[in-house]
PALUMKOL-302329 format. One record per residue: y, z, x of N, C-alpha, C in turn; residue number from 1; residue in one letter. Coordinates in steps of 0.1 Angstrom, whole numbers, m for minus. Example, Ala and Ser with C-alpha at 12.3 -4.5 7.8 and 13.67 -1.06 7.14 Angstrom:
<nY m57 nZ 78 nX 132 caY m45 caZ 78 caX 123 cY m33 cZ 78 cX 132 nr 1 rest a>
<nY m22 nZ 71 nX 128 caY m11 caZ 71 caX 137 cY 0 cZ 79 cX 129 nr 2 rest s>
//
This chain:
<nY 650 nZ 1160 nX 862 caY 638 caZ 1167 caX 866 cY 635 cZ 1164 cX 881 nr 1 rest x>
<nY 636 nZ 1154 nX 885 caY 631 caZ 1149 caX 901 cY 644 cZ 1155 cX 907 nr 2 rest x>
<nY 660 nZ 1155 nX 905 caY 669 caZ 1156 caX 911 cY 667 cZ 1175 cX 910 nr 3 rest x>
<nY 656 nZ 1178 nX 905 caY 662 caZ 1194 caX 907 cY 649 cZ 1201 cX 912 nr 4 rest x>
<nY 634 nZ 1191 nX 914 caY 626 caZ 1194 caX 926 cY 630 cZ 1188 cX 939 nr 5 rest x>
<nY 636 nZ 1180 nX 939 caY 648 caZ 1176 caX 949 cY 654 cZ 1188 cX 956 nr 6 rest x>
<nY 663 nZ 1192 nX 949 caY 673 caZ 1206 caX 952 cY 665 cZ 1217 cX 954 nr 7 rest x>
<nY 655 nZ 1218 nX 945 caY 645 caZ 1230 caX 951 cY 639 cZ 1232 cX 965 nr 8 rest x>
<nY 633 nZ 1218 nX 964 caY 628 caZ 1217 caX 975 cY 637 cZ 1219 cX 991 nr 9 rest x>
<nY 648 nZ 1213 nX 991 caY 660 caZ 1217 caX 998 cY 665 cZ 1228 cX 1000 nr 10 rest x>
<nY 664 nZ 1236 nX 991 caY 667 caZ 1254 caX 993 cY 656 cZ 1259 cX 1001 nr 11 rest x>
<nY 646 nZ 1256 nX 994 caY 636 caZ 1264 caX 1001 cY 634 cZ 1259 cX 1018 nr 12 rest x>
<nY 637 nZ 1244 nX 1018 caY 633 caZ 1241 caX 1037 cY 645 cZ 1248 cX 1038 nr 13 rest x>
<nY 661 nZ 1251 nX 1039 caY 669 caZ 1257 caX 1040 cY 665 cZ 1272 cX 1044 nr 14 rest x>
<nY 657 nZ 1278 nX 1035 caY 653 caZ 1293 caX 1039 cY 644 cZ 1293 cX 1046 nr 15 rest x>
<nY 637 nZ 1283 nX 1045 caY 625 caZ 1286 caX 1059 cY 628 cZ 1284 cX 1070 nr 16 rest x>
<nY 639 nZ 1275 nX 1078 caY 644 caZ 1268 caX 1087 cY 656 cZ 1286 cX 1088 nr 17 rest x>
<nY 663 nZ 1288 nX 1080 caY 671 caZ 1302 caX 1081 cY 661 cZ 1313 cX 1090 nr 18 rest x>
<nY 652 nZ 1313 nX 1082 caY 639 caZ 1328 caX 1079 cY 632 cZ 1322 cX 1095 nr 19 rest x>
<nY 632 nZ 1312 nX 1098 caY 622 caZ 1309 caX 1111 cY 634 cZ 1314 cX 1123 nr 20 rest x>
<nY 649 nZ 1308 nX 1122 caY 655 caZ 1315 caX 1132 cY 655 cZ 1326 cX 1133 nr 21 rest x>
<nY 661 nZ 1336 nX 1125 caY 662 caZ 1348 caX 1122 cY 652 cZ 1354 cX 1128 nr 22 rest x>
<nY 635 nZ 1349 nX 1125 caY 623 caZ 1353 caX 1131 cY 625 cZ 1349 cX 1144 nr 23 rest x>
<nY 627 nZ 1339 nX 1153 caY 626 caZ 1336 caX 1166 cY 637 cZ 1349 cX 1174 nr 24 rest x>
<nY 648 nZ 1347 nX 1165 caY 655 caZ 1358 caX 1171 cY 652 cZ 1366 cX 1173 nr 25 rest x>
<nY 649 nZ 1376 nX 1161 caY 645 caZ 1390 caX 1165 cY 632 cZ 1392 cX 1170 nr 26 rest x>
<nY 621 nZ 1385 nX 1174 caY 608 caZ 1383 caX 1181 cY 617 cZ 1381 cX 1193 nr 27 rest x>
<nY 624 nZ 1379 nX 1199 caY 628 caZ 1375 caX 1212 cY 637 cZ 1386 cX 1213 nr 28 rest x>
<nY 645 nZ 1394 nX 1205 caY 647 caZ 1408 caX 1210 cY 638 cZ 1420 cX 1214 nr 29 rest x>
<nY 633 nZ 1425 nX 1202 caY 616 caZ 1424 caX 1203 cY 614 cZ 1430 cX 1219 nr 30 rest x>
<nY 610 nZ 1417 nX 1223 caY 602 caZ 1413 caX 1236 cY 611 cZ 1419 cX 1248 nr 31 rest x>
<nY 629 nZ 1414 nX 1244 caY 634 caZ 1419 caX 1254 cY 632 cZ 1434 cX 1257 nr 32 rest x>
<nY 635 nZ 1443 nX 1244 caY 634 caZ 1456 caX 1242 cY 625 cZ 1462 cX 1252 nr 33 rest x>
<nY 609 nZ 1456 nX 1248 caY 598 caZ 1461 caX 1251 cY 601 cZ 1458 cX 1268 nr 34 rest x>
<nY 601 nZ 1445 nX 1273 caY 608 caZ 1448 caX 1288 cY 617 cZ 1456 cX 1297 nr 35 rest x>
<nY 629 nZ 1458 nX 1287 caY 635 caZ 1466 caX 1295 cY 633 cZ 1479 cX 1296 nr 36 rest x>
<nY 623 nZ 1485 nX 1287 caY 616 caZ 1493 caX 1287 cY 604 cZ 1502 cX 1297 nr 37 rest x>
<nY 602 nZ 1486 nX 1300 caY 590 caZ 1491 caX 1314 cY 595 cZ 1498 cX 1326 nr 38 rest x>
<nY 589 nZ 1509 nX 1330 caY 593 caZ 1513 caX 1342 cY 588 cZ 1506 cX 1355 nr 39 rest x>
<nY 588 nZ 1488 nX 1359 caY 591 caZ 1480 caX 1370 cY 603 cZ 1475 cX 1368 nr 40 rest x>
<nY 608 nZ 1480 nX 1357 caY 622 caZ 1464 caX 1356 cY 633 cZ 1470 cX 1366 nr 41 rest x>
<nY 635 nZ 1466 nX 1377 caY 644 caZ 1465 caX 1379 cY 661 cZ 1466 cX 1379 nr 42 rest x>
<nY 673 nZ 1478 nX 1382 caY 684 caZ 1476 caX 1372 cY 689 cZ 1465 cX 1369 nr 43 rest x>
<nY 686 nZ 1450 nX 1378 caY 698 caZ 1440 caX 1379 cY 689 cZ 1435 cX 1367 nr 44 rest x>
<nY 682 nZ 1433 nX 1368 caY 672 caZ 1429 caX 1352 cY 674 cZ 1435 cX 1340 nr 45 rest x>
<nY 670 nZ 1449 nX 1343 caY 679 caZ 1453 caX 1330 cY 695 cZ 1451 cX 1326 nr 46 rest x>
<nY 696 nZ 1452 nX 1337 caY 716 caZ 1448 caX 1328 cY 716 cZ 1437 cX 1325 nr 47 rest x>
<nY 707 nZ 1424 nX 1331 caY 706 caZ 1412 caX 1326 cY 701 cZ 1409 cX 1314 nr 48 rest x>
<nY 690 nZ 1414 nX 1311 caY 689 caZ 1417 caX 1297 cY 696 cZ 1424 cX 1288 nr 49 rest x>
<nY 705 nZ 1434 nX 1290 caY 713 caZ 1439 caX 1281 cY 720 cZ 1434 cX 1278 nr 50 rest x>
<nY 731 nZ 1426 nX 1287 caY 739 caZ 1413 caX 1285 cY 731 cZ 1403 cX 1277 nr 51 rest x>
<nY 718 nZ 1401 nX 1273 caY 718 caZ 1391 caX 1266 cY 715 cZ 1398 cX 1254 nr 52 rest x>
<nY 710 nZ 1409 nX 1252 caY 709 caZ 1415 caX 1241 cY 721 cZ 1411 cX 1233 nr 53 rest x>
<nY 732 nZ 1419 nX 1242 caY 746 caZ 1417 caX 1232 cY 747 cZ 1406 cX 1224 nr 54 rest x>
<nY 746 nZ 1395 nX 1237 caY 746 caZ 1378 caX 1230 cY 738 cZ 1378 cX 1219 nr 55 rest x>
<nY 724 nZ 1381 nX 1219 caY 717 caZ 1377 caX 1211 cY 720 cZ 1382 cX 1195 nr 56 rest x>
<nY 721 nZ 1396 nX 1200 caY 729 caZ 1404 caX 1185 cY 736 cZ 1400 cX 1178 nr 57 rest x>
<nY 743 nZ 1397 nX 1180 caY 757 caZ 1385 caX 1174 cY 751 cZ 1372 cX 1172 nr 58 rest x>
<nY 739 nZ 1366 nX 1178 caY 735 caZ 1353 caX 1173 cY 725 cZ 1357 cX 1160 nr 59 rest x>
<nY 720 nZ 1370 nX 1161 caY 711 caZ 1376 caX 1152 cY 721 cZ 1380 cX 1137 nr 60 rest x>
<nY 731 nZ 1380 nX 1139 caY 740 caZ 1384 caX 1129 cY 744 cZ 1370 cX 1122 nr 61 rest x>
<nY 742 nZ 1361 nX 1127 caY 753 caZ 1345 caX 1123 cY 735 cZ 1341 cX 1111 nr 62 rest x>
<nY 727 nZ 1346 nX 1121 caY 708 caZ 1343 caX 1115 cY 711 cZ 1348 cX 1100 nr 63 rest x>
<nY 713 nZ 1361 nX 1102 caY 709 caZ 1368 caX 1092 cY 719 cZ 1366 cX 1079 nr 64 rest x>
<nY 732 nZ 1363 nX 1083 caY 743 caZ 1355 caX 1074 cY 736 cZ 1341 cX 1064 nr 65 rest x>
<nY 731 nZ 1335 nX 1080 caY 725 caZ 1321 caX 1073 cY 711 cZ 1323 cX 1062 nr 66 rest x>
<nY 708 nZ 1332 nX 1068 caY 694 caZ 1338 caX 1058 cY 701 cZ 1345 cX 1045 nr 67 rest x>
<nY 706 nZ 1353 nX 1046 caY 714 caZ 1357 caX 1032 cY 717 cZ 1345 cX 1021 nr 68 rest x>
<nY 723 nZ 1339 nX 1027 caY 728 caZ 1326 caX 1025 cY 716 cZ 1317 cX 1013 nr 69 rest x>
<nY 704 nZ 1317 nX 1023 caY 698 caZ 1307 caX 1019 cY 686 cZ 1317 cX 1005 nr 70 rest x>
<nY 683 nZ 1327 nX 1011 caY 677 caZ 1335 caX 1003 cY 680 cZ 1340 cX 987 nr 71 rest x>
<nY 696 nZ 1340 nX 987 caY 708 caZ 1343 caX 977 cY 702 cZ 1334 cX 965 nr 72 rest x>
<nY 703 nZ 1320 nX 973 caY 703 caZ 1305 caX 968 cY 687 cZ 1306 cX 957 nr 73 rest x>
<nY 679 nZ 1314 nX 963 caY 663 caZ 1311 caX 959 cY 657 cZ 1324 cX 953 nr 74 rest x>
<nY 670 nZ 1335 nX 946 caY 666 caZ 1349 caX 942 cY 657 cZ 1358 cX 950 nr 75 rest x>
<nY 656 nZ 1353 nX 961 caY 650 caZ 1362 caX 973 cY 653 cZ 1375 cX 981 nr 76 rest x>
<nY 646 nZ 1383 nX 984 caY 649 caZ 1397 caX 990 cY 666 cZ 1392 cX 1001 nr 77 rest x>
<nY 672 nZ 1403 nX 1000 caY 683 caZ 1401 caX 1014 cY 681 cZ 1404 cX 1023 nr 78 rest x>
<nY 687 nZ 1408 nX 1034 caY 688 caZ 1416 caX 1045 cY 701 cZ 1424 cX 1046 nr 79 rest x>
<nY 699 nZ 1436 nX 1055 caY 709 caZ 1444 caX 1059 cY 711 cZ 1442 cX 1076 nr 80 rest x>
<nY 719 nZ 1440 nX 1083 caY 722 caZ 1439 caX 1095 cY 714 cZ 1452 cX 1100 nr 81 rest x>
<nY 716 nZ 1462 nX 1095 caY 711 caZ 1474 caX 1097 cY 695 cZ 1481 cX 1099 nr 82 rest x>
<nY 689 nZ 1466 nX 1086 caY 679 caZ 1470 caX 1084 cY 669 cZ 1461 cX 1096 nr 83 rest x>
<nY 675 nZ 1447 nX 1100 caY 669 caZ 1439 caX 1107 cY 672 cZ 1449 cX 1124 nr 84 rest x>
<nY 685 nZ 1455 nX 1127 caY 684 caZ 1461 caX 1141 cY 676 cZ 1470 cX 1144 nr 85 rest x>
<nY 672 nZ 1480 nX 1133 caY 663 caZ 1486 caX 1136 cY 644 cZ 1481 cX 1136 nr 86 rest x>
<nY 645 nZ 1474 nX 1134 caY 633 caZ 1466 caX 1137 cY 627 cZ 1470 cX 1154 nr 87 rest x>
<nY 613 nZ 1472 nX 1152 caY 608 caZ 1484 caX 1168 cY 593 cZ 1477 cX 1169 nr 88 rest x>
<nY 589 nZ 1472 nX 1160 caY 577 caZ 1456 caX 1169 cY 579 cZ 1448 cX 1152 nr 89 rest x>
<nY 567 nZ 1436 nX 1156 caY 565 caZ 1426 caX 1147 cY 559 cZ 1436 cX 1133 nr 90 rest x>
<nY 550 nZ 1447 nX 1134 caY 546 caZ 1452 caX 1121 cY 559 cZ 1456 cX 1113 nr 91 rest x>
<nY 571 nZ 1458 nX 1116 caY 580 caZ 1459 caX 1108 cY 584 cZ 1450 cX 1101 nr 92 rest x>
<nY 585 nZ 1441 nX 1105 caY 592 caZ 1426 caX 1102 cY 586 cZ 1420 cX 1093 nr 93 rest x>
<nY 588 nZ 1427 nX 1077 caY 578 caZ 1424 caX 1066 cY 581 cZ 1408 cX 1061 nr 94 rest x>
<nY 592 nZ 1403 nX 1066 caY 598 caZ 1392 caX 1063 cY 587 cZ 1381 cX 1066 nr 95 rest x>
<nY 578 nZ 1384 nX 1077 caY 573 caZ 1376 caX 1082 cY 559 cZ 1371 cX 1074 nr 96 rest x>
<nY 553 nZ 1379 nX 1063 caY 548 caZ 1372 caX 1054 cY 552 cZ 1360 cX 1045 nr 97 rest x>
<nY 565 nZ 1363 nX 1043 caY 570 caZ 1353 caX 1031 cY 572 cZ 1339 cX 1045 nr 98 rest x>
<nY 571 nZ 1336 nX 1053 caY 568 caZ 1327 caX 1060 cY 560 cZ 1315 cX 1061 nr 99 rest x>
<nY 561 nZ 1305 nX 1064 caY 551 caZ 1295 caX 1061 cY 539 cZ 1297 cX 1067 nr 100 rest x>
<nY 542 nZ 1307 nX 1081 caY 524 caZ 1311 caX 1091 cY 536 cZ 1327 cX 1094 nr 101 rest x>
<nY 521 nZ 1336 nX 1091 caY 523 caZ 1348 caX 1100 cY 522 cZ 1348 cX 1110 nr 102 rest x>
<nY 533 nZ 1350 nX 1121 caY 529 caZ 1351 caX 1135 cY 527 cZ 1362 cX 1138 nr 103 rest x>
<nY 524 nZ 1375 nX 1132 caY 514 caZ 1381 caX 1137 cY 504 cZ 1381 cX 1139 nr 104 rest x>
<nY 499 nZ 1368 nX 1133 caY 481 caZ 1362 caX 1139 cY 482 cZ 1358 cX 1152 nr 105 rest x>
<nY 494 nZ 1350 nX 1157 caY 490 caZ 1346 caX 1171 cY 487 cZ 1358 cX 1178 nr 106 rest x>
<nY 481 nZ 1347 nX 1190 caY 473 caZ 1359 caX 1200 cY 486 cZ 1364 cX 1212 nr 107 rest x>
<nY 493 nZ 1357 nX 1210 caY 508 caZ 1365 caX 1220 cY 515 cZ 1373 cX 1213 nr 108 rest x>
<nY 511 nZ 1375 nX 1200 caY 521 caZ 1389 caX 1194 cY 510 cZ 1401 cX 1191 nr 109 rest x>
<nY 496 nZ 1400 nX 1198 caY 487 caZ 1415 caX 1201 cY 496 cZ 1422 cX 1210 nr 110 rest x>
<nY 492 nZ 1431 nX 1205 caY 498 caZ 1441 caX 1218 cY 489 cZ 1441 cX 1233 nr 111 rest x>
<nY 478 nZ 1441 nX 1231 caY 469 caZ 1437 caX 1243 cY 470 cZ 1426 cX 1247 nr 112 rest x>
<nY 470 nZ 1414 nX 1241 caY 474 caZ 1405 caX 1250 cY 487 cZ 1402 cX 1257 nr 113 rest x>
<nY 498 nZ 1409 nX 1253 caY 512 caZ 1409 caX 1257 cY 512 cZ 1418 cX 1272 nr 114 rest x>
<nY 496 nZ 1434 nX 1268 caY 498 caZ 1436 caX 1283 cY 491 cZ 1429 cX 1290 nr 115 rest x>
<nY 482 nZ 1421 nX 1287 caY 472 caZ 1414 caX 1295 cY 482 cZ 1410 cX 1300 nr 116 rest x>
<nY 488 nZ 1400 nX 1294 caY 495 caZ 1389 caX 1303 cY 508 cZ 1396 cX 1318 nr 117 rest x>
<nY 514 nZ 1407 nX 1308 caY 519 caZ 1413 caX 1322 cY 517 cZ 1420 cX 1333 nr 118 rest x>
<nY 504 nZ 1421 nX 1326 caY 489 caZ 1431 caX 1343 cY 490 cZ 1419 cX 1347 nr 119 rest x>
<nY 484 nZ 1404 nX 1345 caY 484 caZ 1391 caX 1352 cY 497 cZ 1392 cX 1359 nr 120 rest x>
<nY 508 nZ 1389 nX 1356 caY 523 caZ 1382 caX 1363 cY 524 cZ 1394 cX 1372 nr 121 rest x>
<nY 521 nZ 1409 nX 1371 caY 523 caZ 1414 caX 1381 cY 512 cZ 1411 cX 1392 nr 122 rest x>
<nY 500 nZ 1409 nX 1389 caY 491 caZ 1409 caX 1405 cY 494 cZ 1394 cX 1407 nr 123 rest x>
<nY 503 nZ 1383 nX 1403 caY 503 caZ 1371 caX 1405 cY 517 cZ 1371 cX 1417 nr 124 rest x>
<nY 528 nZ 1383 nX 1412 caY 542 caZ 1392 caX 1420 cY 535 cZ 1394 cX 1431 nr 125 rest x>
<nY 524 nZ 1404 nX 1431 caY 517 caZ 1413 caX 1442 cY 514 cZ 1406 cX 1454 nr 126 rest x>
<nY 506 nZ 1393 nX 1448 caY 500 caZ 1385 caX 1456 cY 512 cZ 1377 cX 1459 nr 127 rest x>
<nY 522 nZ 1375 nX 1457 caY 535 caZ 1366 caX 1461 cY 540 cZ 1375 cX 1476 nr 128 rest x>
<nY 540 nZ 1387 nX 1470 caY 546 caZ 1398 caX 1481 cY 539 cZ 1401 cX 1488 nr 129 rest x>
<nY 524 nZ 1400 nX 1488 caY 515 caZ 1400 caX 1501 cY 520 cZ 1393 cX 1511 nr 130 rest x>
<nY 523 nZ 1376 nX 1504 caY 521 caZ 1367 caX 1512 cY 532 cZ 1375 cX 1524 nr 131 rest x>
<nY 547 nZ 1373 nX 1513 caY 557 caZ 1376 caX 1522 cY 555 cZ 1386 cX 1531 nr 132 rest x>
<nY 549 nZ 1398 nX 1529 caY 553 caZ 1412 caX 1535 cY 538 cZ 1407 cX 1546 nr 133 rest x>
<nY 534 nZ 1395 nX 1549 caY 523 caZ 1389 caX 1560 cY 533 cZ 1386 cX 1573 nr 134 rest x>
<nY 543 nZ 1377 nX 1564 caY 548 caZ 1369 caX 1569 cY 566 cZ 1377 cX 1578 nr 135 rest x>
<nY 570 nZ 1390 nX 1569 caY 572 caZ 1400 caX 1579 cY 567 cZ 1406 cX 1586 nr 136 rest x>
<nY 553 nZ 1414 nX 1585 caY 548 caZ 1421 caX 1592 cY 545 cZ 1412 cX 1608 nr 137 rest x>
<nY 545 nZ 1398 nX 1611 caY 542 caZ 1391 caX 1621 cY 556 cZ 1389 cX 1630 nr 138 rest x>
<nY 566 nZ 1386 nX 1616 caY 582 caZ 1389 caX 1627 cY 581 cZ 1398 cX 1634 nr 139 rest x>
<nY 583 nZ 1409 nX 1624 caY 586 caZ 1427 caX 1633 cY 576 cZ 1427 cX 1647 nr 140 rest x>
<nY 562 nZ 1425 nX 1647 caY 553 caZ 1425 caX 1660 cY 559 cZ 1418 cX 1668 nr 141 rest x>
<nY 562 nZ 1404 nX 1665 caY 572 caZ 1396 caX 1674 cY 581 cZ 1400 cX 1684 nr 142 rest x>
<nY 589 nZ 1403 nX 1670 caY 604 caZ 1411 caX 1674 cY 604 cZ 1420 cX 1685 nr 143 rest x>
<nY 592 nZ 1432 nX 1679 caY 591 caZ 1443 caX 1690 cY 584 cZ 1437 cX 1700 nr 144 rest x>
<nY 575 nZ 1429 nX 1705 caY 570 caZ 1426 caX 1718 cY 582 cZ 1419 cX 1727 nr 145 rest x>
<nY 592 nZ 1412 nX 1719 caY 599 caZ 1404 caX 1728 cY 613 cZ 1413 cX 1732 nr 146 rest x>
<nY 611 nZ 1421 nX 1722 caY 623 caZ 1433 caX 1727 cY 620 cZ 1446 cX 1741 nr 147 rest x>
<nY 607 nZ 1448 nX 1738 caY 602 caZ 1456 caX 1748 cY 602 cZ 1447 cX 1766 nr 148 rest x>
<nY 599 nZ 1437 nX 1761 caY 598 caZ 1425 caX 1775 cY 609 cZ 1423 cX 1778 nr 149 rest x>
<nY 618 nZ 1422 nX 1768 caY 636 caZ 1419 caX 1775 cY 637 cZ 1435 cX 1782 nr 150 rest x>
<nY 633 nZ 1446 nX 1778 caY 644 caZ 1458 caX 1781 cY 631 cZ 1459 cX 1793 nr 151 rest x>
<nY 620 nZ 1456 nX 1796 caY 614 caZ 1458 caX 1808 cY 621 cZ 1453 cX 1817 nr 152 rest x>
<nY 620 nZ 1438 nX 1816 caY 622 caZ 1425 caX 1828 cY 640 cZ 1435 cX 1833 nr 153 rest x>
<nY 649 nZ 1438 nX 1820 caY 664 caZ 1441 caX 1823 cY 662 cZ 1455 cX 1831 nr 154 rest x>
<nY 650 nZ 1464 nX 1828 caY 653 caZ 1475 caX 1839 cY 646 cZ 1473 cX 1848 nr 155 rest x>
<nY 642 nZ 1467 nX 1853 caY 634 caZ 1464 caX 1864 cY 642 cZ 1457 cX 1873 nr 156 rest x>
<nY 654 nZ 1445 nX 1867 caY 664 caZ 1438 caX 1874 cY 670 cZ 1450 cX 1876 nr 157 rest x>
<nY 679 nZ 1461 nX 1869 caY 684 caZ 1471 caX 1869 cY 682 cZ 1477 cX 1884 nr 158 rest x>
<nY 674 nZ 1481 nX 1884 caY 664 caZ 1496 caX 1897 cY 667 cZ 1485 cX 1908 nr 159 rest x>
<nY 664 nZ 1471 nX 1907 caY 666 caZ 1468 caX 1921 cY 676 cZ 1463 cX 1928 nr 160 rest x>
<nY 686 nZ 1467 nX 1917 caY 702 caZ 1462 caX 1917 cY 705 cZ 1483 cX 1923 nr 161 rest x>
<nY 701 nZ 1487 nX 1923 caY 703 caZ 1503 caX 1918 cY 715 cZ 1505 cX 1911 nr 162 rest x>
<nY 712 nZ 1501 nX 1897 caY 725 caZ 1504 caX 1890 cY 726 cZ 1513 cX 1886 nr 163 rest x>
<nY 734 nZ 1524 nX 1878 caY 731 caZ 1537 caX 1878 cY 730 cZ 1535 cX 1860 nr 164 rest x>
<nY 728 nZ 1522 nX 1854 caY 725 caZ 1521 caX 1838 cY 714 cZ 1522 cX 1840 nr 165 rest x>
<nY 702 nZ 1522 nX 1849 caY 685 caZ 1522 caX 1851 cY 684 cZ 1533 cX 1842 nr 166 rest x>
<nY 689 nZ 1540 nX 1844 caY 680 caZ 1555 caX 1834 cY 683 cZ 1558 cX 1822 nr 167 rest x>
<nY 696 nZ 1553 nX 1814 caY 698 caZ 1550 caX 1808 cY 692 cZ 1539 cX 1797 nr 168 rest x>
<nY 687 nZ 1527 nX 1801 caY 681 caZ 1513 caX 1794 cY 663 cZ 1522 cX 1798 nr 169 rest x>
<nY 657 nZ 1532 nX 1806 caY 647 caZ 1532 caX 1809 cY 643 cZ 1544 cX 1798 nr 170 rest x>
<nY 652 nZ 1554 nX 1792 caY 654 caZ 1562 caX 1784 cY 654 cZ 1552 cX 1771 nr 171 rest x>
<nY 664 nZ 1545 nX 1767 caY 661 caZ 1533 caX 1756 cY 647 cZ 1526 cX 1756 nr 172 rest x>
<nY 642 nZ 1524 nX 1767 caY 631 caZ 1514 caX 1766 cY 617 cZ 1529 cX 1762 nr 173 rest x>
<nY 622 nZ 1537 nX 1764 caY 610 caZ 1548 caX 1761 cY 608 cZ 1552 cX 1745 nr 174 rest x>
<nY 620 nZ 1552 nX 1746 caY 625 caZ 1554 caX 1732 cY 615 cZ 1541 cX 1719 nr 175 rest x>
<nY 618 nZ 1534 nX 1721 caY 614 caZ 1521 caX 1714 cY 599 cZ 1518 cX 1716 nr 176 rest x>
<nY 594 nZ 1526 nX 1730 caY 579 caZ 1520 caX 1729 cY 577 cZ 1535 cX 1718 nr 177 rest x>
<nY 580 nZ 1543 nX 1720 caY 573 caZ 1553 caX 1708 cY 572 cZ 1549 cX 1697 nr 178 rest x>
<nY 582 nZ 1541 nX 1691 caY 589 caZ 1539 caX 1678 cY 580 cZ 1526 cX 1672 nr 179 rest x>
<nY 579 nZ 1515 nX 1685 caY 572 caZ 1504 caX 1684 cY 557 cZ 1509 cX 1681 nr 180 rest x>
<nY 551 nZ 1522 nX 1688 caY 536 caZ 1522 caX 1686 cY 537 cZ 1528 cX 1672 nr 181 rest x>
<nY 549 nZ 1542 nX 1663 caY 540 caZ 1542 caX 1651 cY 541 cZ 1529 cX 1643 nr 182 rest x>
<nY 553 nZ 1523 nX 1647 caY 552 caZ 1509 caX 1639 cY 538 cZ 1502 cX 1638 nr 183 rest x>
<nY 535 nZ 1499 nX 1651 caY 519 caZ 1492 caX 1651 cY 508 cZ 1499 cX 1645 nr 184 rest x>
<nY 511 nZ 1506 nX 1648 caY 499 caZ 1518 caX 1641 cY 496 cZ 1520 cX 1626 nr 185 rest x>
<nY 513 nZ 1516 nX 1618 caY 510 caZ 1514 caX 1602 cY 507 cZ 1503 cX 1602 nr 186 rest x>
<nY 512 nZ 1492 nX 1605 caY 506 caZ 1476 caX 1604 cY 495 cZ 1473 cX 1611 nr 187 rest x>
//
């Protein structure tokens, strides 16, 4: 009697410990999906995540073996490889009642708070890129004041060399203050 709520007991942490990977996994495909989805991502991001998708697929397949497995063991529903890939958010993933906690109660598997959180990480980006695009926009001014002052000081040495490059670097140097003012003018 003890040696076979023993064994029961054993199966069952067996399926839950199965049923909890299985769940982590596909909640973390899930999420990748819904990312590479968004129109910010990036391609090197997306292919980055595609590559892990693959990975993950095949670690999602060894899950769902091990879940078969343990499920078998305790007359419990199966899975179909087929039926777990097509999975398209958490309300499909009926599995996740027979779980020890629904994680569809946490507050990170709302759909609003999932966008909340990525309206946050972008104006947290935005403000990252402010800083930077501060910290260009003071090079470029730099750059063009100290380029305009070289190609002065050089045609001015030029004219009193009378070299016949003066009209040439003085044509360059005209060129560049145009270019420099609409620059200044957007920044």
């Amino acid at each position: 009697p003890q040696w076979r709520t023993a064994a029961e007991y054993f199966s069952t942490r067996e399926y839950q410990k199965a049923l909890a990977k299985l769940e982590s996994l596909v909640v973390a495909r899930l999420f990748e999906l819904h990312k590479m989805g968004l129109s910010g991502t990036g391609y090197k991001l997306r292919t980055h995540i595609n590559k892990a998708l693959k990975t993950r697929c095949k670690a999602i397949q060894a899950a769902l073996r091990r879940y078969n497995d343990a499920a078998k063991a305790l007359n419990r529903q199966q899975l179909d490889w087929k039926d777990v890939a097509t999975y398209g958010s958490l309300a499909d993933f009926e599995l996740l009642q027979e779980c020890r906690e629904d994680i569809r109660e946490r507050p990170w598997a709302e759909s609003k708070n999932r966008q909340a959180a990525l309206h946050w990480l972008r104006l947290e980006r935005a403000k990252e890129e402010r800083e930077r695009l501060n910290v260009e926009v003071s090079r470029l001014a730099n750059w063009m004041s100290k380029e305009e002052t070289l190609l002065s000081v050089t045609a001015d040495r030029l004219r009193h060399e009378a070299s016949p490059l003066v009209t040439a670097l003085e044509d360059l140097l005209a060129h560049r203050l145009r270019q420099n003012r609409i620059h200044r003018q957007r920044i």
